[in-house]
N, C-alpha and C positions, 0 to 999 in steps of 0.2 A: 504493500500500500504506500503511496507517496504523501511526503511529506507536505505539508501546508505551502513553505518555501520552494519545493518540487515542483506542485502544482501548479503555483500561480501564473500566470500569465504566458500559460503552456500551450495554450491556442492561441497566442497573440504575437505576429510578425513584428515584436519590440525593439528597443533600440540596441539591447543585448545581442538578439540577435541578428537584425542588422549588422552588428558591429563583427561578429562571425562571420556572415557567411557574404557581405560584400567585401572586395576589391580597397584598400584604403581610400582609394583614389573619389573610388564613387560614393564612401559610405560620408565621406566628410564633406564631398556635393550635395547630398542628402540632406545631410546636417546644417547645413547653410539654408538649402531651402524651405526647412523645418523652421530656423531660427528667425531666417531675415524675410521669408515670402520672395525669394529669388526663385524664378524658374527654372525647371530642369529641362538640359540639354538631351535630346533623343536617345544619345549614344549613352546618358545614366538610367535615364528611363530604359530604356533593353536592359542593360545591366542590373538594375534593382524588380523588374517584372520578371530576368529568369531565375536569381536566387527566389524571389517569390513564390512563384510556381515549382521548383526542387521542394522547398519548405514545407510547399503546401502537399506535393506530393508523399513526401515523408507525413504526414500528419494523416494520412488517410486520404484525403480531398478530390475528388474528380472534376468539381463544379468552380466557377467563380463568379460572382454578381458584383454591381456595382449596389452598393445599398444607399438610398438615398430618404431625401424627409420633405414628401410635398405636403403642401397644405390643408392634407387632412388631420393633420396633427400625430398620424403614424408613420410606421417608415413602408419603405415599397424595394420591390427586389426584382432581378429579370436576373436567370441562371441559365449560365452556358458552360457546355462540358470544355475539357483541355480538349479536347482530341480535333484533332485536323489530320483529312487524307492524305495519307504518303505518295500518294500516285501506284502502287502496285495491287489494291485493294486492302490497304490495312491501314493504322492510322499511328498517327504522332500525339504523342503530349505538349503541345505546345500554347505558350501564353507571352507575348509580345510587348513592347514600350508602349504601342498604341493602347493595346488590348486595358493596359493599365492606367493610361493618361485619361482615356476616353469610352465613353458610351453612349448609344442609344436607344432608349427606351423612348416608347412611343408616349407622346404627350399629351393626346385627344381626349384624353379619359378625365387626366386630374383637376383640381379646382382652380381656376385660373381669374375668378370675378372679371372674366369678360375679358385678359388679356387675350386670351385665343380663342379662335372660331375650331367648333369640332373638327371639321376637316382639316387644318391646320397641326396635322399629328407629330409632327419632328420634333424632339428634343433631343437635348445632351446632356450626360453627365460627365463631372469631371475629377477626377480624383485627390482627396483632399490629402495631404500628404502629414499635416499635423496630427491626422485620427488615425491611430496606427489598426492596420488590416489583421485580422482574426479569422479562425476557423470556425462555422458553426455546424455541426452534424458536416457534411460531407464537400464542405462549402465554403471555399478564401472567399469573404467578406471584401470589399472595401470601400471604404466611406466615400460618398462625391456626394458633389453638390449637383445641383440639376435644375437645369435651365430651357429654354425655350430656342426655337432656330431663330428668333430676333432676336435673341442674347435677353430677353426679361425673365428676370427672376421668380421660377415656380416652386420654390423650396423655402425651407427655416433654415438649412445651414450658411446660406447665401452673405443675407445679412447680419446673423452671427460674426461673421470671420471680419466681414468688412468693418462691424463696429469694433472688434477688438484691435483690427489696425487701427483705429481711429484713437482710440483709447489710447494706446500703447505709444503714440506719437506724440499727442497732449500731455502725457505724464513724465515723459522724458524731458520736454523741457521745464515742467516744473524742478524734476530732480534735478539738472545741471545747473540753472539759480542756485541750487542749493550742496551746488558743487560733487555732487553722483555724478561723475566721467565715466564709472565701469560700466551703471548697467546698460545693459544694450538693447532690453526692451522691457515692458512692465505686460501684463497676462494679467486679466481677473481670473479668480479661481472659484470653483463654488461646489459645496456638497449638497447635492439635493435627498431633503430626507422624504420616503415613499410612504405612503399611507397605503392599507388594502384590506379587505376582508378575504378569511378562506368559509366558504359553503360548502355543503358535502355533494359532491356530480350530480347524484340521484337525485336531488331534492332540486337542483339547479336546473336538470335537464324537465322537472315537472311541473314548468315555472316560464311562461309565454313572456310575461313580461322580463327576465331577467335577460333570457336567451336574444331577445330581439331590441331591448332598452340597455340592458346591464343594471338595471334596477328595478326593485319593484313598486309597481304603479298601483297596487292594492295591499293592504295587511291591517288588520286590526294589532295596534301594541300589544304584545304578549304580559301576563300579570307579570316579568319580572325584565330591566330592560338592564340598564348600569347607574340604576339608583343607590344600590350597596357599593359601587366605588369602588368593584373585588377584581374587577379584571385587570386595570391598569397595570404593567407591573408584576404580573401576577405569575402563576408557577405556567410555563409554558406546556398546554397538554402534549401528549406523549404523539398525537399523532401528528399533529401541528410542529413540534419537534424535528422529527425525523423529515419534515417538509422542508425546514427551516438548515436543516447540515446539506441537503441535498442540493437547495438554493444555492450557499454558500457555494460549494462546490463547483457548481455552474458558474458563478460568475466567479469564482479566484480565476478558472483556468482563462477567462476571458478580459484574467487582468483587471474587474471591479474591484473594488475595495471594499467589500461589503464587511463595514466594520461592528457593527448595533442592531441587534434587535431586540425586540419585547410586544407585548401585548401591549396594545392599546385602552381609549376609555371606554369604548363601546364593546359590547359583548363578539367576540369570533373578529375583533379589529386588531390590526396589525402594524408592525412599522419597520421601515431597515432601511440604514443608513450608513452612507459611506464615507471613506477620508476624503477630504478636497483633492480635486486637481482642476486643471486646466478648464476654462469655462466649455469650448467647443468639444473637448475630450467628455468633459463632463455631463453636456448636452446629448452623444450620443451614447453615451453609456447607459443613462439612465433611460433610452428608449428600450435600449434590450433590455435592461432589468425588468421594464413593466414584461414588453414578452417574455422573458425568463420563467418569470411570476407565475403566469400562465403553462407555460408547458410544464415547467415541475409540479404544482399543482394539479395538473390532471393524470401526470402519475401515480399520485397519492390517492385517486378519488376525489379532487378538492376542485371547486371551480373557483377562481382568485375575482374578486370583484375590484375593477378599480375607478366606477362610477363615484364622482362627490357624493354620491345621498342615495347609496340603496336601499337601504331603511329608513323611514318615517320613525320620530320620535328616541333617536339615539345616534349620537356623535356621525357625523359624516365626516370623507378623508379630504385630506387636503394633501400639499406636497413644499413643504420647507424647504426657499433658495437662499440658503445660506453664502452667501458674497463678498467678496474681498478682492483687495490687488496687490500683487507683487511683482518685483523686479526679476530678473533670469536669475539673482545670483540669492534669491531667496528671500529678499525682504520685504514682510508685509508691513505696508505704506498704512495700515490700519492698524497696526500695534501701539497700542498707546505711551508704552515703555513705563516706567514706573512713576516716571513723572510728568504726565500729560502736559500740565503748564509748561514746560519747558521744552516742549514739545513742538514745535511753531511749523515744521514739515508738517508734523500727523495730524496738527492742528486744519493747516490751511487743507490736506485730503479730507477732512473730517467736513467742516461747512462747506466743500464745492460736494460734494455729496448731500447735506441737508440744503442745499441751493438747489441741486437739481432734480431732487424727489419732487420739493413744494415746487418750483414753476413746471416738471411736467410730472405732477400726479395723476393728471387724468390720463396720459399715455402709459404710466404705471395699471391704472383699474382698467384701464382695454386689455393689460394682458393678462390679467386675469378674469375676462369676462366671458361667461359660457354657459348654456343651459344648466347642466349639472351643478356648475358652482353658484349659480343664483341660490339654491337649497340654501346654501353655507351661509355664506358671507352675510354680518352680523345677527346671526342665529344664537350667538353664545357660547359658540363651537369651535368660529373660527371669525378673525379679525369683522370688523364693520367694514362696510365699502368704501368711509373717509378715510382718505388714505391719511396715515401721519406717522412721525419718528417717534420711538423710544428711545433716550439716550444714557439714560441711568441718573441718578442723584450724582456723581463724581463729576459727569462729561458737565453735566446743566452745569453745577457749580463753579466746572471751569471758568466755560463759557462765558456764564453771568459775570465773575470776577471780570473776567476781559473785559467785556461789553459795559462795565460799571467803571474800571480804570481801577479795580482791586488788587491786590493782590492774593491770591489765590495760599489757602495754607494747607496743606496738604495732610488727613488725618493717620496717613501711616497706616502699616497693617493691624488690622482689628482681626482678636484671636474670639472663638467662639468658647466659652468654656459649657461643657453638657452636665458639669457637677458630678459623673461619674469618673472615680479615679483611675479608672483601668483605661480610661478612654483618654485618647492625645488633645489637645485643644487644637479645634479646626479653624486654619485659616479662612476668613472671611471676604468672601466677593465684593469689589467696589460696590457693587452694585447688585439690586435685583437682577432677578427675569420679567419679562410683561408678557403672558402669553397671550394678551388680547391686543396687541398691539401690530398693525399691517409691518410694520419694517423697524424692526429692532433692531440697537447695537448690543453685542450678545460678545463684549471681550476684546476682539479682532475682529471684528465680521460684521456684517448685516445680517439677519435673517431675514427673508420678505414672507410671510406666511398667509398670506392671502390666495396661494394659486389652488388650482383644484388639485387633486390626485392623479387624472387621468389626462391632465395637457403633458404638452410639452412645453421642456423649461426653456426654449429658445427663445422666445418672442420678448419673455420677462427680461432676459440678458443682454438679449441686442438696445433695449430701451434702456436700461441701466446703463449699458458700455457707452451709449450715444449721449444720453443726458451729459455722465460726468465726464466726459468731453469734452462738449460742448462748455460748459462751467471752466475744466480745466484750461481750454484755448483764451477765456476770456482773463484768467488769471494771469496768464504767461505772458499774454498782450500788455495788462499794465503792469508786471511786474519789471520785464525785461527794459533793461534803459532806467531803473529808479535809482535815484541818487543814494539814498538812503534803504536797501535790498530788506533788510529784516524791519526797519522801521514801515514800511511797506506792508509787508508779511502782515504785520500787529494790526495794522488800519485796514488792511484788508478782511481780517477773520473779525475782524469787532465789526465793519459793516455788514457782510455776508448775514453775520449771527444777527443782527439784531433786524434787517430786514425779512429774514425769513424764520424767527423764533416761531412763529405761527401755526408751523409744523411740529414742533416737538410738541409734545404730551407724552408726558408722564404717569399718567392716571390710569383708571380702568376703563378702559373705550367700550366698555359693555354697558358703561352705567347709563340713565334713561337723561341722563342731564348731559351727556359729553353730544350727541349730536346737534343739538340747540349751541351749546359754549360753538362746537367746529363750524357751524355756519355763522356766528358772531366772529368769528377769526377768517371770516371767508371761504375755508374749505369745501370742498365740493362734496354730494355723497350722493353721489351714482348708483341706485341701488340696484337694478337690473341690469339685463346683457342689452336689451332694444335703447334703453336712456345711454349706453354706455360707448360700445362699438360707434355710432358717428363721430366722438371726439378725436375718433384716429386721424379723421381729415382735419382738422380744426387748422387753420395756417400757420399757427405755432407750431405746431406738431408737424404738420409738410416742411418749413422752415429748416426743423430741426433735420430730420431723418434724409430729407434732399440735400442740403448744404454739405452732409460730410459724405455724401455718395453711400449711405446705406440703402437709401428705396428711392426711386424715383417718384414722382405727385402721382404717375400714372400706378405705380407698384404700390403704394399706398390703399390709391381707393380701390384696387381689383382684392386688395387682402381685407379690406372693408366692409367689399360687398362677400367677400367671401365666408369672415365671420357672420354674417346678418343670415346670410343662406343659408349656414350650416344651423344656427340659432333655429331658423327656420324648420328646415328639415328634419332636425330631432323633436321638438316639438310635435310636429307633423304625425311622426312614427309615434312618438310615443300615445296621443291622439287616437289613433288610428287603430294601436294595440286595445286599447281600453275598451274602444265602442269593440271590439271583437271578443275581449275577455268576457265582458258584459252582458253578449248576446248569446255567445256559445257555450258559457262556460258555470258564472253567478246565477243569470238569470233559471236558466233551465232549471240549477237545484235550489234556487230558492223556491220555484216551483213546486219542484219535485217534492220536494220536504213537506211542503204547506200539503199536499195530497196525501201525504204518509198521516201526520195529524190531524186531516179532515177524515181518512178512514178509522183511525184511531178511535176520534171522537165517535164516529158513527158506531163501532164495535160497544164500546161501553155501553152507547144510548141501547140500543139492543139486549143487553143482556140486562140493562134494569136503568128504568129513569128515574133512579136515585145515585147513579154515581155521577160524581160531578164529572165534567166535562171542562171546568171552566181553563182548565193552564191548554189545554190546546188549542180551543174556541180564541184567549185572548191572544196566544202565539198565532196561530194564524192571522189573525187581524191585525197584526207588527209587522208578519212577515208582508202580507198582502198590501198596505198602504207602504213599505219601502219600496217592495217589487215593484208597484206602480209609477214611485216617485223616481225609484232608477231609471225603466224606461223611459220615464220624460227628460233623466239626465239623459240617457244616450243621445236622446235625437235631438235635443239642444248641443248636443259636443255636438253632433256627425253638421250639423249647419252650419254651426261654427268653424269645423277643420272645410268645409266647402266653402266658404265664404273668404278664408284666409288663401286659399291656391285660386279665387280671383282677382286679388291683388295684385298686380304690375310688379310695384316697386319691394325691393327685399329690407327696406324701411319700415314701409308704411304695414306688410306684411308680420314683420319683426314685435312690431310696437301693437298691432291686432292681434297678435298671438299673446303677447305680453299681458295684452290686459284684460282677454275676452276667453279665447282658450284657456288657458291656464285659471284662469277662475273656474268656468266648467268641469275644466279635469279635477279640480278640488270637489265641485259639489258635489260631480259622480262618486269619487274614493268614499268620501265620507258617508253616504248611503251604503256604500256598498262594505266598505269595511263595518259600520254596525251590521248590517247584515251578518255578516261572518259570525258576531258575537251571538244570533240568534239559530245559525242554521247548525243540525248537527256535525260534527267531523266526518262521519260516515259519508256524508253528500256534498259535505264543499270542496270544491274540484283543486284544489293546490294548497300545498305545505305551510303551514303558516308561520309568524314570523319564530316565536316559539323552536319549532324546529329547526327552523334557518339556524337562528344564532346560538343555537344551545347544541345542534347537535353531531358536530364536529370532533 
């Protein structure tokens, strides 16, 4: 059996082994390309696609795909074997520079918000040389981005990479102000922490709405949900477990870092979380984790849920983009060092960051906005939709000193004593935690915890890379040329902070007084996906993401109408499942039921009209005026999902769904799930929530 160290990243074409199996010559061309975004020359491309291909042939492998991430928020894959004709009817293992630089997969399919016309089928993809290539089941992987034959961007990795150049240019000359001549480029990094439920197949596969939503659209609350507070935390079951080493296992060999798990607050809720790396590394890592999720899981029997809010009435997931920046040679720019005050670097990354949260937080809540995560967000689960900073009691403090002409006193470390002598006195954190808070500083880092479970963390990144950019380009402008460099510095972070203090809170963003206080401070609180998606165009926001060459106005509004569509379209389905569950499946045995206790009743009356009759007489008559009242919910939704696909526009669509469906779909569940509480288990056609979460 192989070691953990053995293992790791034993499917993955790494720099290790790079460094093996190329040529010196080519491996440190490579390496330049990786470092500086310099182009490869053909003659390294052959070179580094035929160790590839050897690699990959030792590894098993017969196939290779470019895998890429269009805008359906998953990834996509097109597999071609090595083998090419020899000319005497046999065949060669061969895979090329080109084979590697470039691909085509056809483009007619994917979501384009109107860049391309169906017909219009040519794309390309092209191989990202930063996201190191891996083996999955029988299959060298490797990562591209993917593009259109006009060259418009139909992917999330796209604008990713471009923002982190953008970043990575703006941060440098901050550091050489501040006299950093080594490093040679600055990389955000980010661990995304995953949210997911495990259900058990069989229960999963008995479940229309789970299979064709990934949630469920009906369930009466079962008597016992995670009001006892016992799961968080808690002893991981045994079969859950064995889920959980097998996981692991899958992604070490693929080089994740799958470093944390535990139970979650909701009952059969989950969570696993990795070491930082590399934003764009990090981006596509975590898309295979969610498939990971999934295919190990239905080894086990388990179907892995990773919708925001598959159960009604108990925690939904969300997904933690913990973020930071660093230099190549390992310094995080967001380390406070012991003594923040003194600190006038981490200081000035600290406000061009609270600067560029507040001016573009509405392009922060677009990327978080999506059918699923409407559930969450300000539920009590998971952040409100006002976006805003936590910065801790220590940072405020600094800050305020600054911004006041204080001098800041610094209280030193505070030891925690627990009164038990066996026990060591714990060092005590600057600062809390704020788990209700959208974008916390958490140490070193950001956490943004507003996005759903089931996005991708691309969109959140490229907007973050872009904002403090943008921030940091305007710092460099008036810093560069100042007579007085660190007197500068100081007047710089005291204006930054005091015009945009507006953002930080401190508090508990759950409380019923903080959204009242956030709009007396101006903030915004977008509380749906249809209010939310058109601020992507807003001219700030095109301003922003055009000026440094991440989207073009036109790549903007096609990913605008692309969110509004998708908005659209689930809703649609999910619609659509209801008024069928409804019909085929509730209504019949509530039926059916009501006849079982109308015979019933008739049986007694028969045998003496002295037994009461009356608990089946009054049940039926509950069951009978719900039955009724459902079917006037169906055919109020089924009008409604008609009315909403004669809408034109994926707006006005959007915002008709938002306010008209989605109310419908609630009054049908809640008929229908009391129902459930009335009709026997014998005759209600799917597992209830009960079993879902308990019986794993």
């Amino acid at each position: 059996m192989s070691t953990v160290p053995e293992l790791f990243s034993s499917m993955v074409f790494s720099d290790g082994v790079m460094r093996d199996k190329l040529p010196k010559d080519v491996y440190k061309q490579l390496k330049k390309t990786i470092q500086t975004g310099e182009r490869l020359n053909t003659d390294v491309a052959n070179a580094v696609a035929s160790a590839m291909k050897e690699w990959a042939l030792e590894k098993g492998a017969t196939h290779f795909t470019h895998w890429f991430q269009p805008m359906t928020g998953i990834t996509a894959e097109k597999h071609d074997s090595f083998i090419e004709p020899d000319g005497d009817g046999r065949v060669i293992m061969q895979f090329t520079g080109k084979n590697l630089i470039q691909g085509e997969p056809d483009a007619s399919s994917f979501p384009s918000g109107g860049l391309r016309a169906t017909f219009e089928a040519r794309g390309y993809t092209a191989w990202d040389p930063t996201s190191p290539a891996f083996i999955k089941e029988d299959t060298l992987v490797i990562p591209t981005a993917f593009c259109s034959y006009g060259g418009e961007v139909l992917d999330k990795k796209t604008p990713l990479l471009r923002s982190m150049q953008v970043l990575s240019k703006q941060a440098l000359r901050i550091l050489r102000l501040f006299g950093n001549e080594d490093a040679k480029s600055v990389a955000t990094t980010v661990g995304p922490e995953q949210e997911y439920f495990l259900v058990d197949q069989e229960l999963f596969d008995q479940r229309p709405d789970l299979i064709l939503t990934g949630r469920t659209l009906f369930g009466a609350k079962p008597p016992k949900g995670q009001e006892l507070e016992d799961h968080y935390f808690g002893v991981i079951k045994t079969r859950v477990k064995a889920f959980m080493v097998d996981l692991d296992e899958e992604l070490w060999q693929l080089g994740i870092m799958s470093k944390t798990e535990h139970n979650e607050v909701a009952p059969a809720q989950h969570e696993i979380a990795p070491i930082f790396t590399t934003t764009n590394v990090a981006c596509d890592q975590n898309q295979l984790t969610m498939e990971i999720l999934k295919k190990v899981a239905a080894r086990h029997g388990l179907a892995c849920l990773l919708h925001e809010k598959p159960f009604a009435g108990v925690n939904g997931s969300g997904k933690h983009n913990n973020w930071s920046m660093a230099t190549d040679l390992g310094e995080n720019l967001l380390e406070p060092g012991k003594s923040p005050q003194e600190n006038l670097q981490f200081l000035l990354f600290l406000v061009a960051v609270i600067r560029a949260v507040d001016v573009y937080a509405d392009l922060l809540r677009v990327s978080s906005a999506t059918a699923g995560n409407d559930h969450r967000l300000g539920a009590n689960e998971a952040p409100p939709a006002i976006v805003s900073i936590f910065l801790g009691t220590q940072l405020s403090d600094v800050l305020d000193a600054f911004a006041d002409g204080k001098t800041y006193v610094n209280p030193g470390q505070v030891l925690l004593d627990t009164s038990v002598k066996v026990l060591p006195p714990l060092p005590k954190d600057n600062t809390d935690r704020n788990r209700t808070s959208p974008f916390a500083f958490t140490g070193n880092k950001f956490e943004f915890r507003a996005m759903g479970s089931a996005q991708s963390i691309s969109c959140t990144n490229m907007i973050l890379n872009t904002a403090v950019a943008e921030i940091l380009q305007e710092f460099a402008d008036q810093l560069e040329g100042a007579a007085d460099f660190y007197g500068e510095v100081q007047k710089l972070i005291v204006e930054t902070y005091k015009a945009h203090k507006r953002i930080v809170f401190n508090g508990n963003s759950y409380s019923t007084e903080w959204p009242a206080e956030a709009a007396a401070r101006g903030l915004h609180n977008y509380r749906t996906t249809p209010e939310t998606i058109p601020h992507y165009t807003d001219p700030q926001n095109v301003a922003l993401l055009s000026k440094h060459k991440v989207l073009t106005e036109v790549e903007i509004e096609s990913r605008t109408e692309v969110l509004l569509e998708n908005y659209v379209k689930v809703l649609q389905i999910e619609a659509q499942t209801m008024i069928s569950m409804a019909k085929t499946d509730i209504l019949p045995a509530a039926v059916a039921y009501s006849e079982t206790l109308v015979r019933t009743a008739l049986d007694k009356k028969a045998l003496s009209d002295k037994i009461s009759t009356k608990y089946e007489e009054d049940l039926t008559a509950r069951i009978s005026n719900l039955t009724e009242a459902l079917y006037g919910d169906v055919i109020a939704l089924e009008e409604a999902v008609l009315a909403s696909r004669e809408l034109e526009s994926s707006e006005d669509a959007a915002k008709f769904i938002g306010e008209v469906v989605v109310e419908r779909m609630n009054v049908l569940r809640e008929n229908a799930d009391t129902l459930e509480t009335l009709v026997s288990t014998e005759f209600w056609p799917y597992p209830t929530y009960s079993d879902l979460l308990f019986r794993v």
